[in-house]
C-alpha positions as a Markdown table, in Angstrom:
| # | Residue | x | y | z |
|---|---|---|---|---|
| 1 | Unk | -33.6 | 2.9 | -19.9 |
| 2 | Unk | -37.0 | 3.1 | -18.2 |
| 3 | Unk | -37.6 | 3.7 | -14.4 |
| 4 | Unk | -38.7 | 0.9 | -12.4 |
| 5 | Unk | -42.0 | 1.5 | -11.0 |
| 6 | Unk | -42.3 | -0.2 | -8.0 |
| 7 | Unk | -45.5 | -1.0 | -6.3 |
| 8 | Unk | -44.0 | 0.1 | -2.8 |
| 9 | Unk | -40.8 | 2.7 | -3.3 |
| 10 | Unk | -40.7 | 3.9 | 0.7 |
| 11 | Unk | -41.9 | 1.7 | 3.9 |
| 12 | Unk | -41.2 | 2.9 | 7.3 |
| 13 | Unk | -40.9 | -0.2 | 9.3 |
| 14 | Unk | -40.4 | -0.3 | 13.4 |
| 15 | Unk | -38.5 | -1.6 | 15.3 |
| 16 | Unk | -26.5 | -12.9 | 4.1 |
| 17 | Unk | -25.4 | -11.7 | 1.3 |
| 18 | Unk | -26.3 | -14.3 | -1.1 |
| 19 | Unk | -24.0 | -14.9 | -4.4 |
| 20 | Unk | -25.0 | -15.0 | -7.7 |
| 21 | Unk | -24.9 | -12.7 | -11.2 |
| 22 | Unk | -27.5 | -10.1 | -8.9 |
| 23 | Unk | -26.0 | -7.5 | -7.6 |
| 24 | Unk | -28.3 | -4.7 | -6.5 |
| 25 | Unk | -26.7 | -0.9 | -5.3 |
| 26 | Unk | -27.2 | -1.0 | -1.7 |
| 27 | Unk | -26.3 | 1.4 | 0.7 |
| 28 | Unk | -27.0 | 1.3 | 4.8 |
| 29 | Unk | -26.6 | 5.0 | 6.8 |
| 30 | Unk | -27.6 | 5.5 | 10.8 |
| 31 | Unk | -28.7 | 7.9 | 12.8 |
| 32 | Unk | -29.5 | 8.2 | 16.1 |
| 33 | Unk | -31.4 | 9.9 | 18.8 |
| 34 | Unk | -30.6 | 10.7 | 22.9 |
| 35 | Unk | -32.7 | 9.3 | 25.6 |
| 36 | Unk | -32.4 | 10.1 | 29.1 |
| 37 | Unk | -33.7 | 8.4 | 32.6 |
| 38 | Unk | -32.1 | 6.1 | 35.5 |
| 39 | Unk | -34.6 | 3.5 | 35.6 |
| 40 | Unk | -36.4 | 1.5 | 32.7 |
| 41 | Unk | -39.7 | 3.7 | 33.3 |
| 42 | Unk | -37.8 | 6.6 | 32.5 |
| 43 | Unk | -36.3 | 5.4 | 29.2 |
| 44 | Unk | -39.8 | 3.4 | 28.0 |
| 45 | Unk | -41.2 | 7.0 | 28.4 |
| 46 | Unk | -38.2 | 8.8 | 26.2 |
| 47 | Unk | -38.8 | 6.0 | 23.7 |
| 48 | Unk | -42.5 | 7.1 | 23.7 |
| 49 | Unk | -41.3 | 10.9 | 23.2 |
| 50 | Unk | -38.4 | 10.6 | 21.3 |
| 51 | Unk | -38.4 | 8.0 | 19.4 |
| 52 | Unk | -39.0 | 7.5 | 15.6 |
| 53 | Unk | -42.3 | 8.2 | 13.7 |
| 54 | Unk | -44.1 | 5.6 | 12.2 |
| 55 | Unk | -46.3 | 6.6 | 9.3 |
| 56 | Unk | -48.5 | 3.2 | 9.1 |
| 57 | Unk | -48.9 | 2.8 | 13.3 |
| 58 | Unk | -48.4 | 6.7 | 14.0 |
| 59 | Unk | -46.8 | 5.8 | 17.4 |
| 60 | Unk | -42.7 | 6.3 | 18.4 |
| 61 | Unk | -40.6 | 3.3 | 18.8 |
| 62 | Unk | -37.5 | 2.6 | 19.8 |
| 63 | Unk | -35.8 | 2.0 | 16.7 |
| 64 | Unk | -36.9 | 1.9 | 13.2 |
| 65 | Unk | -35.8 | 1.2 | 9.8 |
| 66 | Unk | -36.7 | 3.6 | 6.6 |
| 67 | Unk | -36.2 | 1.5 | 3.5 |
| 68 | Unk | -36.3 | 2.3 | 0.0 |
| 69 | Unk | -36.3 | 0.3 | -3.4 |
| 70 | Unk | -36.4 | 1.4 | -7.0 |
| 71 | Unk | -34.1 | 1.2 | -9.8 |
| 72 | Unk | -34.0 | 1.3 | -13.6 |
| 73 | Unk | -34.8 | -1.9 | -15.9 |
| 74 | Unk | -32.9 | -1.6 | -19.6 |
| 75 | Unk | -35.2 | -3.0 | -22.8 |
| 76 | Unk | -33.9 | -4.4 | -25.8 |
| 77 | Unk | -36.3 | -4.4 | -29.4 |
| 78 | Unk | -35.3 | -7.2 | -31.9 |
| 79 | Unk | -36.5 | -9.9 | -34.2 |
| 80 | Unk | -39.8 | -9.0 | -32.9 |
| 81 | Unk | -39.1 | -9.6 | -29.6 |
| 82 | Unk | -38.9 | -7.3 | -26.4 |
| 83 | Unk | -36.3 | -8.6 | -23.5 |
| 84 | Unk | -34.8 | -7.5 | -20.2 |
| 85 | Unk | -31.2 | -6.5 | -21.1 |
| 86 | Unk | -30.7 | -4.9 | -17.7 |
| 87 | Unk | -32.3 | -4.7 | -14.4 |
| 88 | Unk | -30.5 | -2.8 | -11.9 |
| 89 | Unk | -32.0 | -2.5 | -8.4 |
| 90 | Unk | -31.5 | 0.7 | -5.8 |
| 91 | Unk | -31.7 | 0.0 | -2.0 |
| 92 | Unk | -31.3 | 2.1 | 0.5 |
| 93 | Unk | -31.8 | 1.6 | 4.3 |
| 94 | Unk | -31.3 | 4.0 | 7.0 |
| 95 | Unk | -31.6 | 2.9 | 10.8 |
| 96 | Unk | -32.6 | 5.4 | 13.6 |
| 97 | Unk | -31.5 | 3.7 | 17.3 |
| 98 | Unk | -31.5 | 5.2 | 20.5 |
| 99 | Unk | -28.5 | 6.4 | 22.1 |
| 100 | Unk | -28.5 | 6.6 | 26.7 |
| 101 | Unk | -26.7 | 10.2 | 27.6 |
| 102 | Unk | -27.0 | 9.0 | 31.4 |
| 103 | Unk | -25.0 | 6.3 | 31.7 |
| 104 | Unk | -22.7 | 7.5 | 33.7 |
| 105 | Unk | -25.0 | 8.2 | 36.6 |
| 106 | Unk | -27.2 | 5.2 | 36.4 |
| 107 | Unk | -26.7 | 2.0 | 38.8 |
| 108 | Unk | -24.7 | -0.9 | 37.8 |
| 109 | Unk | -28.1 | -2.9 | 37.3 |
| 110 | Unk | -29.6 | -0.2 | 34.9 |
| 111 | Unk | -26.6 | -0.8 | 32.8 |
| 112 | Unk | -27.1 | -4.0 | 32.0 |
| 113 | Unk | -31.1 | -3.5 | 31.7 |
| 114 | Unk | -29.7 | -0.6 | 28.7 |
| 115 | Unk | -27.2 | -3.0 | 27.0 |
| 116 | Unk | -29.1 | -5.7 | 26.6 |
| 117 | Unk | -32.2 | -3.3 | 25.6 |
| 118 | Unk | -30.2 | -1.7 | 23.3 |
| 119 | Unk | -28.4 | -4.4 | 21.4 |
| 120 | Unk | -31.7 | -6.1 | 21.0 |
| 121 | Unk | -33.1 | -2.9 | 19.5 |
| 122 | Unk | -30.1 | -2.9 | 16.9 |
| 123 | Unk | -30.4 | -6.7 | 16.2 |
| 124 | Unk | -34.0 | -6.0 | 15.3 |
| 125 | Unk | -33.6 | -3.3 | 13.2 |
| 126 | Unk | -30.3 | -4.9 | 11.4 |
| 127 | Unk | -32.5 | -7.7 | 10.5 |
| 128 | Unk | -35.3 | -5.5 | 8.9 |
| 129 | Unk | -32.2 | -4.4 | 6.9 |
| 130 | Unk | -31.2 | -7.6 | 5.8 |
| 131 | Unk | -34.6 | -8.9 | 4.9 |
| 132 | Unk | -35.1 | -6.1 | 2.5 |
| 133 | Unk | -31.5 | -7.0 | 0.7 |
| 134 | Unk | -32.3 | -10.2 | 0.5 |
| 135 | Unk | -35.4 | -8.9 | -1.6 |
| 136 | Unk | -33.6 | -6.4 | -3.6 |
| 137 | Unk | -31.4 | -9.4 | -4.9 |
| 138 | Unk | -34.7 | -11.4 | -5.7 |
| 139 | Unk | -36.1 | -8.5 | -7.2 |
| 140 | Unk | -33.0 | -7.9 | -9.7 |
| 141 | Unk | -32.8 | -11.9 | -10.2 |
| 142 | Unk | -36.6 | -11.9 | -11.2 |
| 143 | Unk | -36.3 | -8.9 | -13.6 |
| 144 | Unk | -33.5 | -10.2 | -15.4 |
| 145 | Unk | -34.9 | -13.7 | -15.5 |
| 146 | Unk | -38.1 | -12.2 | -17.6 |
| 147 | Unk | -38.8 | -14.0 | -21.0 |
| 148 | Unk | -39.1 | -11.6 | -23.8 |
| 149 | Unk | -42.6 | -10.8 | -24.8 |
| 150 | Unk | -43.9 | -9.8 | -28.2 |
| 151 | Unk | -43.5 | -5.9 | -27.6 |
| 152 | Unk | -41.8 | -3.7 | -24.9 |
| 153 | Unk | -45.6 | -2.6 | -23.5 |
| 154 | Unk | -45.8 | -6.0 | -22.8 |
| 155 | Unk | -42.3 | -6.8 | -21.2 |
| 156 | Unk | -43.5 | -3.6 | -19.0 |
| 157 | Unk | -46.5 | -4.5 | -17.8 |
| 158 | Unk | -44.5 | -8.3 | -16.4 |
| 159 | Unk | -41.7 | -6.0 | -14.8 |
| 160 | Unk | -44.1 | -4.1 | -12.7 |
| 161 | Unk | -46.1 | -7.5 | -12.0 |
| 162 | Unk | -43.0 | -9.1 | -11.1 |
| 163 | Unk | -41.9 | -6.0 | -8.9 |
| 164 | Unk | -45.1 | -5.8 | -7.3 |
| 165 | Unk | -45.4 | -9.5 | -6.3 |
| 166 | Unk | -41.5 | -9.4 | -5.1 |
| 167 | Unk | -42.4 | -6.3 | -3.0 |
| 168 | Unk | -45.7 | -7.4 | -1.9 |
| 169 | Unk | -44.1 | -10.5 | -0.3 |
| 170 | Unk | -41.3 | -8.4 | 1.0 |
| 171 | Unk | -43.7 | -6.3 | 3.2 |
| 172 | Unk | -45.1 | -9.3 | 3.8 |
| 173 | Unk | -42.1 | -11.2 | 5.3 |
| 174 | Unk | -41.5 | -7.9 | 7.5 |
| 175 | Unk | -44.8 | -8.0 | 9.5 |
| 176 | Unk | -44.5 | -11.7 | 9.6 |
| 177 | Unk | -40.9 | -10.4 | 11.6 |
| 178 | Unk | -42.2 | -7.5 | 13.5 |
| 179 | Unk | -45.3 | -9.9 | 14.9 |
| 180 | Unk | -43.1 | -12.8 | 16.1 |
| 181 | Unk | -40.5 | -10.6 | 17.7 |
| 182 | Unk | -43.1 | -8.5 | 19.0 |
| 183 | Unk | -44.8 | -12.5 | 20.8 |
| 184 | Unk | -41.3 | -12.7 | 21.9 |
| 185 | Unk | -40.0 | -9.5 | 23.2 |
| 186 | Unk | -40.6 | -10.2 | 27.0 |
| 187 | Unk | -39.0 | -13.5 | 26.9 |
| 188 | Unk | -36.3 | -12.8 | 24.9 |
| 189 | Unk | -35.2 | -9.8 | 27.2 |
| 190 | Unk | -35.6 | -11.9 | 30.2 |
| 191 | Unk | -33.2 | -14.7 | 28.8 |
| 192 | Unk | -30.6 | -12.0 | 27.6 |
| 193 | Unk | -30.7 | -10.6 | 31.3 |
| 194 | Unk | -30.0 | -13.6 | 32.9 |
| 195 | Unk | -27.1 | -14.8 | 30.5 |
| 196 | Unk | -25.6 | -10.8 | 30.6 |
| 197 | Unk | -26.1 | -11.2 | 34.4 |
| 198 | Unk | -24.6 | -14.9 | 34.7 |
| 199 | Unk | -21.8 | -13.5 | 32.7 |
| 200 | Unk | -20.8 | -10.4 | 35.0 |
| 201 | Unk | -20.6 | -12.7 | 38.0 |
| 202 | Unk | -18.1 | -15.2 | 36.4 |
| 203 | Unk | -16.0 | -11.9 | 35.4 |
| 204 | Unk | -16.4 | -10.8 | 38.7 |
């Protein structure tokens, strides 16, 4: 067994399970942290305090997503010919989201503002989790797909181009996400208001 050397092993990113012989180790964990404030000033500016780190912007958000991919690929030597008997892919992603410790003081209005905020935050950060499965499952499809090569220095040197494209385009795809939700944030909250709002008056 030889580790899998991956081009990208940790990205810090802000903000459907597919079938098949693939089946990566994935694991999901939370955490969270408190924010405090009656109006949405107040709780833009705890986001700003409190929020998570993020190494490639160096500013806090208001949720973020810490994923990390390696794994293990398992070679095989015979009649001249090096080939992929195993390739077994590690995820893990952990999500930070805010949690609101004044609720119970804030008006009926600031509520809404919070739930709507905050499920939007979770939404985001869920999907920055399911991107990165859905190329952890690409990543041990690819590997195990490999043709064998003449020697195992060979069948090496394809795994880690084959990891590095996979992981390159995985980054890829979640800046292409950030920067459309990002184009869309203000008119997305402003649509989830007024549905969340609609909704309340027809409960009553």
């Amino acid at each position: 067994m030889r580790p899998l050397r991956l081009a990208v092993t940790a990205l810090m990113l802000c903000l459907a399970a597919q079938t098949g012989a693939a089946d990566p180790l994935i694991s999901k964990s939370y955490s969270y942290f408190s924010v405090s404030g009656r109006t949405a000033a107040d709780l833009e500016r705890e986001f700003s305090r409190l929020g998570p780190l993020l190494s490639g912007t160096g500013t806090r958000h208001a949720g973020a997503t810490r994923i990390k991919l390696g794994g293990s690929v398992d070679y095989e030597n015979s009649d001249g010919r090096c080939r992929v008997t195993d390739a077994k892919v590690k995820l893990e992603t952990h999500l930070t989201l805010p949690r609101w410790k004044d609720r119970k003081h804030a008006s009926r209005e600031m509520a809404l503002i919070w739930d709507t905020m905050s499920a939007d935050i979770k939404r985001h950060e869920e999907r920055h989790a399911e991107i990165a499965r859905q190329y952890a499952r690409r990543l041990e499809t690819a590997l195990e797909a490999l043709r064998p090569e003449a020697d195992c220095a060979r069948m090496q040197a394809r795994v880690d181009a084959t990891t590095k494209k996979i992981v390159d385009r995985h980054a890829a795809d979640q800046d292409r996400f950030d920067r459309v939700e990002a184009a869309s944030y203000e008119r997305r909250m402003t649509r989830m208001l007024r549905f969340k709002a609609a909704e309340r008056q027809e409960g009553g």
